[in-house]
N, C-alpha and C positions, 0 to 999 in steps of 0.2 A: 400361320399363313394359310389362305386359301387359295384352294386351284380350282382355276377356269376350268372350264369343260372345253378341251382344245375341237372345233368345228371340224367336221367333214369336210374336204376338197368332194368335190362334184366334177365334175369330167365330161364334156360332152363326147359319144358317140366317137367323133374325128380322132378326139383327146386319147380315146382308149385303145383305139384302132390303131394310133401313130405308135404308144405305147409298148402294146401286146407285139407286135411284128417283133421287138428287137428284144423280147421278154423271157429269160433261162427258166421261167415258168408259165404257168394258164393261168389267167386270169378270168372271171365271169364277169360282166359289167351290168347292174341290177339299177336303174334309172340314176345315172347318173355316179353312183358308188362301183371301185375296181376293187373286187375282192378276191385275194389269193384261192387257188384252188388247192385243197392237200392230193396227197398224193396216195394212192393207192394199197391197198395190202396183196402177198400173193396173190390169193383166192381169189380177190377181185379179179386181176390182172387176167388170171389164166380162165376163168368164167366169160367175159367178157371176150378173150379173146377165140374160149371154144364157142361160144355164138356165134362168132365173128366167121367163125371158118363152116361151120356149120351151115349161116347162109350162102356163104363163098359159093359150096358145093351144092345150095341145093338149087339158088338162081342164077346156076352157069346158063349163058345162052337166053337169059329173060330179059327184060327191059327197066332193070334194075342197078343199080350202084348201092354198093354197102362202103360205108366210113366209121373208122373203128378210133377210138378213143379221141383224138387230136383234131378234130373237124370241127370247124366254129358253126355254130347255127345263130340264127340271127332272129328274134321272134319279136317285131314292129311293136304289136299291142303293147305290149307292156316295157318294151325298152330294156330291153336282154339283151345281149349277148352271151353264148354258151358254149361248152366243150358236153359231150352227155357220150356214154361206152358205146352206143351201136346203133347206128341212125342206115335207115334201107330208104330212097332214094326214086323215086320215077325218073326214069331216062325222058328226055333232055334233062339234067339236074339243072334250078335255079338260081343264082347268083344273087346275093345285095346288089343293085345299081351300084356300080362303079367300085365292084372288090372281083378278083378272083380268086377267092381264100373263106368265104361267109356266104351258107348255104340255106334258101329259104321254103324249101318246101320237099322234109322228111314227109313220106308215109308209116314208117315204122320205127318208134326209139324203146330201145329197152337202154336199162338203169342197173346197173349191180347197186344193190343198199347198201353203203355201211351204219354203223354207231349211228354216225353225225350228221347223215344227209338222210336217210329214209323220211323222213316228218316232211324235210325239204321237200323231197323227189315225188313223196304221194301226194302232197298238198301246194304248195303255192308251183312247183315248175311244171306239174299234171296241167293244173291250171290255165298256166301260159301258153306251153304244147297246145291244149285246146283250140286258140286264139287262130290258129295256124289251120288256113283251111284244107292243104294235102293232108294234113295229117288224121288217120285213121285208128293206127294201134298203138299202147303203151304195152310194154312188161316189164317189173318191175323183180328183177333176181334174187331172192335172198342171200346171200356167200356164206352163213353161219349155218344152214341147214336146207335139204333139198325143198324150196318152194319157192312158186311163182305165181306171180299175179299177173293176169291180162285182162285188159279193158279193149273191148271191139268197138267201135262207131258201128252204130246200125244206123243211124237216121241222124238230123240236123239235131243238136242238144240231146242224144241218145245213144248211153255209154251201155254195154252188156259188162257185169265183172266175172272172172272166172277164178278158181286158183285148184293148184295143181302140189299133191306132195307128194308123190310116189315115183321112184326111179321108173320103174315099167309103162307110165304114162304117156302116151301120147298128145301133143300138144300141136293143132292145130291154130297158126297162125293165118287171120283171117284175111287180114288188107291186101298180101300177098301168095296165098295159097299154097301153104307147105308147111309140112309136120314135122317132129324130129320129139324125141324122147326124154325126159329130164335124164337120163341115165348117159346119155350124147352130150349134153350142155352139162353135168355135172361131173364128164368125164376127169379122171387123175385129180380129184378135189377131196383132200383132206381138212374134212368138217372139224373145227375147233368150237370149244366152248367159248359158251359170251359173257 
């Protein structure tokens, strides 16, 4: 007997929207395809979430909003929908037309890597990010050992790459004007082998 190659359902936009609200999980929605999101390892979790508090503290009183794991971002050009660890925000934050939940215009996303997604996170969702004209800075976290990558916008199509391994490092974040240390972001992080 042979077997068909059972088709992809394609989804519009509304389709995944209606979906995702009543959904015990994330989903990303990549032109038309709803694809489960996994689920994270400690290290990601507590990485992500020592960023997360680390900006808390450093842009208390600035004209900023941070959203940490759960925040859909919405990126037109390419027909995304996304959840990403630590999106930083210009006050007034932007909305999709007709959502209060889908957010379109981060200045700053970092990415915890793991296994399965780094290839993804530096290559096609960098990509996309780009598309997006608030946006200015990526960092890209590693969770299996202290290093980091960051990409600055200097100019229209002009990316600066940086990367950082040393806990004593200082790490100047450009788009919004504040340092903090890998030894701060890799605080209470037990590096495992890969």
């Amino acid at each position: 007997m042979i077997m068909q190659a059972q088709e992809k359902k394609i989804y519009t936009p509304e389709e995944y929207l209606d979906l995702e609200v009543d959904a015990d999980t994330r989903h990303e929605y990549i032109n038309g395809e709803i694809i489960p999101m996994t689920g994270g390892t400690p290290n990601h979790n507590e990485i992500a979430g020592n960023f997360y508090i680390l900006l808390k503290s450093k842009l208390k009183g600035k004209a900023y909003r941070i959203f940490y794991i759960d925040q859909r971002l919405w990126i037109p050009d390419f027909g995304i929908y996304t959840y990403l660890d630590v999106m930083v925000v210009a006050k007034p934050i932007e909305l999709q037309a007709g959502r209060n939940d889908t957010i379109v215009n981060p200045v700053l996303i970092a990415e915890v890597l793991s296994k399965s997604t780094k290839n993804y996170d530096r290559d096609e969702k960098f990509s996309a990010y780009r598309s997006i004209p608030s946006f200015q800075e990526y960092l890209l976290i590693d969770q299996y050992t202290a290093h980091v990558e960051q990409y600055s916008k200097t100019d229209e199509n002009k990316w600066i790459f940086s990367e950082y391994n040393a806990m004593e490092i200082e790490l100047q974040l450009e788009s919004i004007a504040c340092t903090f240390t890998l030894e701060n972001l890799y605080s209470d992080i037990e590096f495992e082998s890969v």
